[in-house]
N, C-alpha and C positions, 0 to 999 in steps of 0.2 A: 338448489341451496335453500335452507328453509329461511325463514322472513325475521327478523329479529323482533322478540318478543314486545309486543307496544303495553307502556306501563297504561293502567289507567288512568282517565283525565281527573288531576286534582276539581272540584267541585266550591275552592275557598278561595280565598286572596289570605297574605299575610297582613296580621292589622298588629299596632304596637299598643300590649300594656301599659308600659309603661318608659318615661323617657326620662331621664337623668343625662346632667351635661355629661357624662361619662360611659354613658353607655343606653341602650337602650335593651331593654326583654319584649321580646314579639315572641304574637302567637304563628307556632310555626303550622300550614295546613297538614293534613297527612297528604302523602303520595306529591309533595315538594323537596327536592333536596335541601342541607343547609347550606349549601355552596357549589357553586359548579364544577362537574366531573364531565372529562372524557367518557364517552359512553355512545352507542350504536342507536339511541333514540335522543331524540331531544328532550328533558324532564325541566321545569322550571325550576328554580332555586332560588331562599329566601334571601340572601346576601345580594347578588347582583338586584332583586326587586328592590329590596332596599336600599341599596347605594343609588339605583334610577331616582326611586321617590324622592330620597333627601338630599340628592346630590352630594353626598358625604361619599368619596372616593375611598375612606380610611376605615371603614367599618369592616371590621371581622369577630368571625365568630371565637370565641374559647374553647369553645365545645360544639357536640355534634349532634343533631339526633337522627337517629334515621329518616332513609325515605317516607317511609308507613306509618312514623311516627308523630303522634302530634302532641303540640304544646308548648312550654315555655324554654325556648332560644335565646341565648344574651347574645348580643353584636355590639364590642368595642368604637370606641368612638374615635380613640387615637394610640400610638402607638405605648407612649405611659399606661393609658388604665389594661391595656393588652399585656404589658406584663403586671402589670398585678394580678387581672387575672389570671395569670401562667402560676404565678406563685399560689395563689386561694385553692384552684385545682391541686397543684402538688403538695400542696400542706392539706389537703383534704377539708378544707373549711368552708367549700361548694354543696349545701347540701340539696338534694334533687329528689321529690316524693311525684311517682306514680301511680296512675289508675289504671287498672287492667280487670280487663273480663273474661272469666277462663267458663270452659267447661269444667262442672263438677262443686260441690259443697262440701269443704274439709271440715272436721269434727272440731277444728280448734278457731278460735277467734284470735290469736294472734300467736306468731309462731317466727322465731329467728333459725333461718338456715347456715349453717355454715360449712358449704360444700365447696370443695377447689373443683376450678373448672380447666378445662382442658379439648383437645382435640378428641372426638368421640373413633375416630380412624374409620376408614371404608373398611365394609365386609358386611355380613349378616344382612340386615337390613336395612343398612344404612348405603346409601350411595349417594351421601353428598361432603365433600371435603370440606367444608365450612362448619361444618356442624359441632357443635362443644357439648361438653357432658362432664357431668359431675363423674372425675376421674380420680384412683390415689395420687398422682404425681402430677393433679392441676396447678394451676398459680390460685393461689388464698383469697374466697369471695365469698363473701356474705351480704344477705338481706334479709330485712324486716319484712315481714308481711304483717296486714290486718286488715280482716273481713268489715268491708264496710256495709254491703246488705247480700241480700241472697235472693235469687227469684229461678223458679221452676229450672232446678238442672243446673243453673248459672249462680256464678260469684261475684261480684265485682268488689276487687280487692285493691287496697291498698302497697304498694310494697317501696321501702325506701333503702339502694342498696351503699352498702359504705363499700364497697370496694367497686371499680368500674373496667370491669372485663369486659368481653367480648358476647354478645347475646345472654348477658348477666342474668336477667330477670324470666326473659323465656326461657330458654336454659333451667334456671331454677324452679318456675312454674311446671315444668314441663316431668323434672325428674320427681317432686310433687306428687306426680298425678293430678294436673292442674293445667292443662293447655290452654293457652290463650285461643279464643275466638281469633279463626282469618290467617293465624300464624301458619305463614306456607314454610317454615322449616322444623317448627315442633309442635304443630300442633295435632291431631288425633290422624292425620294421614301423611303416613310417610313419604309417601308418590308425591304430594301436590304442587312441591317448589318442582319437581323435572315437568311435571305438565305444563306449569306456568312458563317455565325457560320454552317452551315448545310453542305454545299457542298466545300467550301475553294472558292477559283478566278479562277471559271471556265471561258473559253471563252464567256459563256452566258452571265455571268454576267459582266466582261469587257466591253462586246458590250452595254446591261443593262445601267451601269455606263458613259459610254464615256471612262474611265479610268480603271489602274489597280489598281489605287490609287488613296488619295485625290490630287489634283491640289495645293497644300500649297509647297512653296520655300523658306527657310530663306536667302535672296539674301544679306545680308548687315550686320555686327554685327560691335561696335564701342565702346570707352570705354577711359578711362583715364588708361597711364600706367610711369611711372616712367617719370612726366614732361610732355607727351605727349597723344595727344589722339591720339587712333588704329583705323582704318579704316578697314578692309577686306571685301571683295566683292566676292559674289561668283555669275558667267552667272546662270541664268536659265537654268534648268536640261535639259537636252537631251529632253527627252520625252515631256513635258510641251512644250518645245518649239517646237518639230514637231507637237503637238497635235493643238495647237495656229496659226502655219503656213497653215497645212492645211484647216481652216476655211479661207470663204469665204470673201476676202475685204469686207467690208462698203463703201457705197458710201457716 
């Protein structure tokens, strides 16, 4: 029987932004869940740390970001501001800007897609059922991108999406011509999410990837709150940022 893939060891603790009687935005590490799942390995997760640290039993998330994913997390404080954030999400008045680093330099400095995404289906090259793709008969999803700088080969771009599908943004990067760095489902190798389910985040596959994850930051979340709109900002993660540093200026 083969061993069940071990993710890799997150490298960060979650630390909070910012704290309002209503809620607080932490930075979520990458390779932490935002909450605890059932699952064949043990993964830490920023909810239960959080509830330990503050002893606030009541804290839940609105939203989610992935495992891989790092950046700014809201966690309710009580069950009131939790539906209000239920409503801010469904009235779309959550807004959410990402940093991402893709392979490749588009000819445009800012560019809105407006591609429906959908199930890409198994066949051809494709052998993984999860996987989405700008299809005719997707459900209606749009993003903003904008080239924030460019270095040898690489992009790190901006994208903020007003609709929130299912691998929204990689997805869209990805039919682009824009793959995210470390993205084991769309990024420049198709194989690497089955190797990963087979072996976990070996060093092979790090080097493989560029990453030990995908390249996605939630760097910005913003919102109406009681009169006022919220702003929080979270730097680009450690890693993404020495991974970006290290490439070669542009001339």
């Amino acid at each position: 029987m083969t061993a069940p893939a071990q993710p890799a060891p997150p490298t960060e603790r979650p630390r909070v932004i910012m704290e309002h009687p209503d809620f607080y935005v932490v930075h979520k590490p990458a390779l932490w869940l935002t909450h605890p799942v059932r699952a064949r390995v043990e993964v830490p997760d920023l909810l239960t740390f959080m509830q330990r640290t503050t002893g606030e039993a009541a804290l839940a998330p609105p939203h989610r970001l992935d495992r891989e994913t790092s950046g700014a997390q809201i966690l309710t404080r009580d069950r009131e501001a939790a539906q209000r954030f239920f409503t801010l999400f469904k009235t779309h008045l959550v807004g959410k800007t990402y940093l991402a680093v893709v392979h490749g330099t588009p000819d445009w400095e800012r560019f809105t897609l407006d591609g429906p995404l959908g199930d890409l289906g198994l066949g051809g090259a494709n052998r993984i059922a999860i996987r989405q793709a700008v299809v005719p008969d997707g459900k209606p999803a749009v993003t903003d991108f904008r080239v924030v700088a460019r270095r040898a080969g690489h992009t790190l771009i901006e994208a903020y999406p007003r609709s929130g599908r299912l691998h929204q943004i990689r997805a869209h990067l990805s039919h682009l011509g824009l793959p995210m760095v470390g993205d084991k489902l769309y990024g420049r190798d198709p194989d690497v999410f089955l190797a990963f389910m087979e072996t976990g985040q070996t060093p092979e596959l790090t080097a493989r990837l560029g990453l030990a994850r995908q390249a996605l930051h939630a760097a910005r979340v913003a919102f109406p709150w009681a009169g006022t709109q919220v702003v929080a900002e979270v730097p680009l993660a450690p890693d993404l940022q020495a991974y970006w540093d290290a490439l070669p200026a542009t001339d």
